[in-house]
Residue frames as a rotation matrix with the C-alpha (Angstrom) as fourth column:
UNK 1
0.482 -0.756 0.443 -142.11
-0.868 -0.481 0.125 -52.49
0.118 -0.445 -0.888 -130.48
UNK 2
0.503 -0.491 -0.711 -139.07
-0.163 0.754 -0.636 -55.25
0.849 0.436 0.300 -130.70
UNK 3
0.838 -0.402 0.369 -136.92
-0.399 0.010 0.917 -56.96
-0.373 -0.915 -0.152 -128.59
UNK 4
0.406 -0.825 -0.392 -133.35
-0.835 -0.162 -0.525 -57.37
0.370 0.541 -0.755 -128.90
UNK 5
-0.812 -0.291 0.506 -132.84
-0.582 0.462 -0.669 -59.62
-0.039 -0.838 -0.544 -126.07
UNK 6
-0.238 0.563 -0.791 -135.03
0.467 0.781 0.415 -62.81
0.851 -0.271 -0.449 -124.84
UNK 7
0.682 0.133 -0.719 -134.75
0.718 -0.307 0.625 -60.77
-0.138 -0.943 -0.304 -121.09
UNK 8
0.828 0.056 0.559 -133.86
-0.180 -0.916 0.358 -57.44
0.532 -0.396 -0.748 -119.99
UNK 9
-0.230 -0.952 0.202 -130.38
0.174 -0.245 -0.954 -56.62
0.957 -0.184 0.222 -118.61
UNK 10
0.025 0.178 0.984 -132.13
-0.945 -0.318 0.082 -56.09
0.327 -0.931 0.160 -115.21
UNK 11
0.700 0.639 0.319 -133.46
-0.707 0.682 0.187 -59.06
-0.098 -0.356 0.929 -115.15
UNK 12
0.560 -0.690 -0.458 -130.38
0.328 0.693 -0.642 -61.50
0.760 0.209 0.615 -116.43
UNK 13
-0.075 -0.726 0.683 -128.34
-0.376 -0.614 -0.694 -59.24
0.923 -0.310 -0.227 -113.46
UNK 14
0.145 0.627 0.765 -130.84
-0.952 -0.121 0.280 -60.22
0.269 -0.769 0.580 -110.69
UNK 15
0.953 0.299 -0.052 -130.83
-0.285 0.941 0.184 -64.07
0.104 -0.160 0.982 -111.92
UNK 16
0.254 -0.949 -0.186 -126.99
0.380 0.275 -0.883 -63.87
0.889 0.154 0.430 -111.69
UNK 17
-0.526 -0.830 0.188 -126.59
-0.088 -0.167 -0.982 -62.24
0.846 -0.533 0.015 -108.67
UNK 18
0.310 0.594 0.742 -129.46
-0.889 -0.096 0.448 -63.36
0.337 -0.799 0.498 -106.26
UNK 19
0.774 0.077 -0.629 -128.12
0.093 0.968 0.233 -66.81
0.627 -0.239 0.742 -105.49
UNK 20
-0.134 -0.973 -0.187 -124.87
0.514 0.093 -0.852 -65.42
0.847 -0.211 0.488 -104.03
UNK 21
-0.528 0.164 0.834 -126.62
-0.619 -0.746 -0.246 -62.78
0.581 -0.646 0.495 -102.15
UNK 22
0.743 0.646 0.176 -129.04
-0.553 0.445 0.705 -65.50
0.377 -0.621 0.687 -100.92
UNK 23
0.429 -0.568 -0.702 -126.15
0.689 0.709 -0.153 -67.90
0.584 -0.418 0.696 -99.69
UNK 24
-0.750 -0.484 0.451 -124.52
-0.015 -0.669 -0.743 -64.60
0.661 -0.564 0.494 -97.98
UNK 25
-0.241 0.694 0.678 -127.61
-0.673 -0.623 0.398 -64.32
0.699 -0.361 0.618 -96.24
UNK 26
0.951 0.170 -0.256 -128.22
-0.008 0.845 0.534 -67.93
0.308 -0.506 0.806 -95.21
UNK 27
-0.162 -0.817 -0.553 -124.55
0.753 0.260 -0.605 -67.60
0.638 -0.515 0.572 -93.70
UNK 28
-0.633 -0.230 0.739 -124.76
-0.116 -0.916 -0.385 -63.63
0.765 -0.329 0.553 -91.74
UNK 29
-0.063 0.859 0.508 -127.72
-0.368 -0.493 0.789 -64.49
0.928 -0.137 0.347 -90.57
UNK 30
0.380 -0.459 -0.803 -125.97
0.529 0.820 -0.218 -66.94
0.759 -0.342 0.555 -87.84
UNK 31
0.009 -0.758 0.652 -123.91
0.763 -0.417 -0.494 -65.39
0.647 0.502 0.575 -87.79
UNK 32
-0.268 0.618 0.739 -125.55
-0.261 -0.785 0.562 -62.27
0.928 -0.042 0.371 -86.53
UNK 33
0.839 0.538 -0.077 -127.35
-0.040 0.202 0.979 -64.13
0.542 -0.818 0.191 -83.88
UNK 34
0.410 -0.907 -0.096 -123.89
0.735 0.391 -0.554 -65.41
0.540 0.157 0.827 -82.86
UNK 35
-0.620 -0.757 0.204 -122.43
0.462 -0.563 -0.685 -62.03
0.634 -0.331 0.699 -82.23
UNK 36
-0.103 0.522 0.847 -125.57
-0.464 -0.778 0.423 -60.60
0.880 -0.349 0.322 -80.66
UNK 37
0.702 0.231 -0.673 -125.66
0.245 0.810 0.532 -63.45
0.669 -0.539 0.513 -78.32
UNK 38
0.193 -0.716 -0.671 -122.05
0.926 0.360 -0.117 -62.95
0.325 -0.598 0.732 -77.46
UNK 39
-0.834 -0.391 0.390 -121.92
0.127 -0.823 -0.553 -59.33
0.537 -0.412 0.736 -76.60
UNK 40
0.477 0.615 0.628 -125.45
-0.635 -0.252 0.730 -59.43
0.607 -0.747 0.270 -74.60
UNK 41
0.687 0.063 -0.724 -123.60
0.299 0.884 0.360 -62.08
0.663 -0.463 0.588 -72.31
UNK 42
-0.066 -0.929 -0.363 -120.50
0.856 0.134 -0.500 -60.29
0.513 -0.344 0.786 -72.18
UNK 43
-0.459 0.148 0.876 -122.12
-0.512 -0.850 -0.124 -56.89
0.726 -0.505 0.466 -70.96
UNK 44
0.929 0.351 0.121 -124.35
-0.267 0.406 0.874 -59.21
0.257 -0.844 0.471 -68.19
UNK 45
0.413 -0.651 -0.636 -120.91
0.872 0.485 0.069 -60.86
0.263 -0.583 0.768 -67.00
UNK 46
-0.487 -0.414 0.769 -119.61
0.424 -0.882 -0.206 -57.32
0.763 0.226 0.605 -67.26
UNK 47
-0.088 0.769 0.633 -122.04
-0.271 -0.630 0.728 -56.07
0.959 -0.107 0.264 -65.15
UNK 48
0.808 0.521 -0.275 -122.24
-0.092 0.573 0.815 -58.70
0.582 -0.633 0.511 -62.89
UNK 49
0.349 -0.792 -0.502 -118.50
0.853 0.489 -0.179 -58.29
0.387 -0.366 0.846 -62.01
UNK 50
-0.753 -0.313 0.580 -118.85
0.042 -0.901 -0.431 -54.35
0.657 -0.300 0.691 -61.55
UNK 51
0.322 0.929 0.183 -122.02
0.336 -0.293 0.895 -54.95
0.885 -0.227 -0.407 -59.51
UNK 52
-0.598 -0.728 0.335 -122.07
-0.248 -0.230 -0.941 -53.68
0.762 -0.646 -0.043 -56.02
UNK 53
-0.990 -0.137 0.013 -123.82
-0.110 0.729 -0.675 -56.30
0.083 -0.670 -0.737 -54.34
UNK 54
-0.270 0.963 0.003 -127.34
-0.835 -0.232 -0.499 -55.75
-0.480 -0.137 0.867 -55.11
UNK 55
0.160 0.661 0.734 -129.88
0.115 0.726 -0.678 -58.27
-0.980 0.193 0.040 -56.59
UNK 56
-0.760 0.010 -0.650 -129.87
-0.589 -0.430 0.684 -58.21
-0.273 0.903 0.333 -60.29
UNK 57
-0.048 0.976 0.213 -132.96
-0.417 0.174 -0.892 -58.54
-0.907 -0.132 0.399 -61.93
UNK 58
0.219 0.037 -0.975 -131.27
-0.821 0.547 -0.164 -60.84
0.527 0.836 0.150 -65.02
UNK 59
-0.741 -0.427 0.519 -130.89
-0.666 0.568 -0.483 -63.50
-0.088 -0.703 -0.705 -63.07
């Protein structure tokens, strides 16, 4: 059985399009933290400005 090709059409796709997907990743992944950071802060300030005078146990 022959080969037309040196590599497989899967395989020339993958080596062309994993480096971009890996740089997307090494950026989102910040990213990510980033936004999860800033909405857990803003629901605790959020919270902490509707409280009604109890303790809070983030503190």
């Amino acid at each position: 059985m022959g080969r037309d090709t040196i590599v497989s059409w899967e395989t020339f796709a993958l080596f062309l399009l994993f480096p971009p997907l890996a740089v997307l990743a090494i950026v989102f992944f910040p990213v990510t933290l980033l936004v999860v950071f800033y909405l857990y802060y803003r629901g605790r300030e959020k919270a902490r400005a509707a409280g009604d005078g109890r303790s809070s146990s983030l503190e």
